[in-house]
C-alpha positions, 0 to 999 in steps of 0.5 A: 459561290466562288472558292476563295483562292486564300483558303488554299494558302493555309499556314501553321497557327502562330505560336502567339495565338495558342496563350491561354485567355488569362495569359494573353496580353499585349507586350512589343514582343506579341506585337512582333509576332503579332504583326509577321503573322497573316493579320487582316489590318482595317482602319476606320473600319467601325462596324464593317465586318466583312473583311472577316468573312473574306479572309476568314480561313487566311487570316489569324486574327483582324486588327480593326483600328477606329477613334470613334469605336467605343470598346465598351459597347462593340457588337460582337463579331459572328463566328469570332471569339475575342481573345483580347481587347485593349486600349493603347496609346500612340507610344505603345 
C-alpha cells in the first residue's frame, strides 16, 4: 500500500477535542474552533464512510451532512468514537 502523504503533516490535537463527552456541546464558539481545525466535511455522504479511512491520521474529526440520514439509526462508524450527535437548524 501507498503511504498516505497527509499522515506526514500531523498537527497538534485542538483544544476543542479534549472536553469530556458530558461536557461536549455544540455552541458558535466550538463551531469556530471546530471548523479552523482539519475537518474532513462530506455532503450527501449517507452511508459513505471512506472519506475516514483516507484521512484518518490528517483529520480531527468528520462532519458528514445528509437530509436523508436518520440520527437514530446511523450505523456505527469503524475505528471511530462518536463524541457528539445533534440535530441543527439552518440558523444554528
Amino acid at each position: 500500500m501507498t503511504a498516505n502523504v497527509l499522515d506526514q503533516q500531523s498537527e497538534i490535537q485542538p483544544d476543542w477535542l479534549n472536553a469530556s463527552l458530558g461536557e461536549f456541546q455544540f455552541t458558535k464558539k466550538l463551531g469556530d474552533s471546530f471548523l479552523s481545525s482539519r475537518v474532513v466535511f462530506y455532503p450527501g455522504s449517507g452511508v459513505d464512510y471512506a472519506p475516514i479511512e483516507l484521512f484518518e491520521r490528517a483529520a480531527h474529526c468528520y462532519l458528514y451532512v445528509d437530509y436523508s440520514a436518520d440520527l437514530d439509526t446511523a450505523p456505527s462508524i469503524p475505528n471511530c468514537q462518536l463524541l457528539h450527535q445533534q440535530k441543527l437548524t439552518i440558523g444554528e
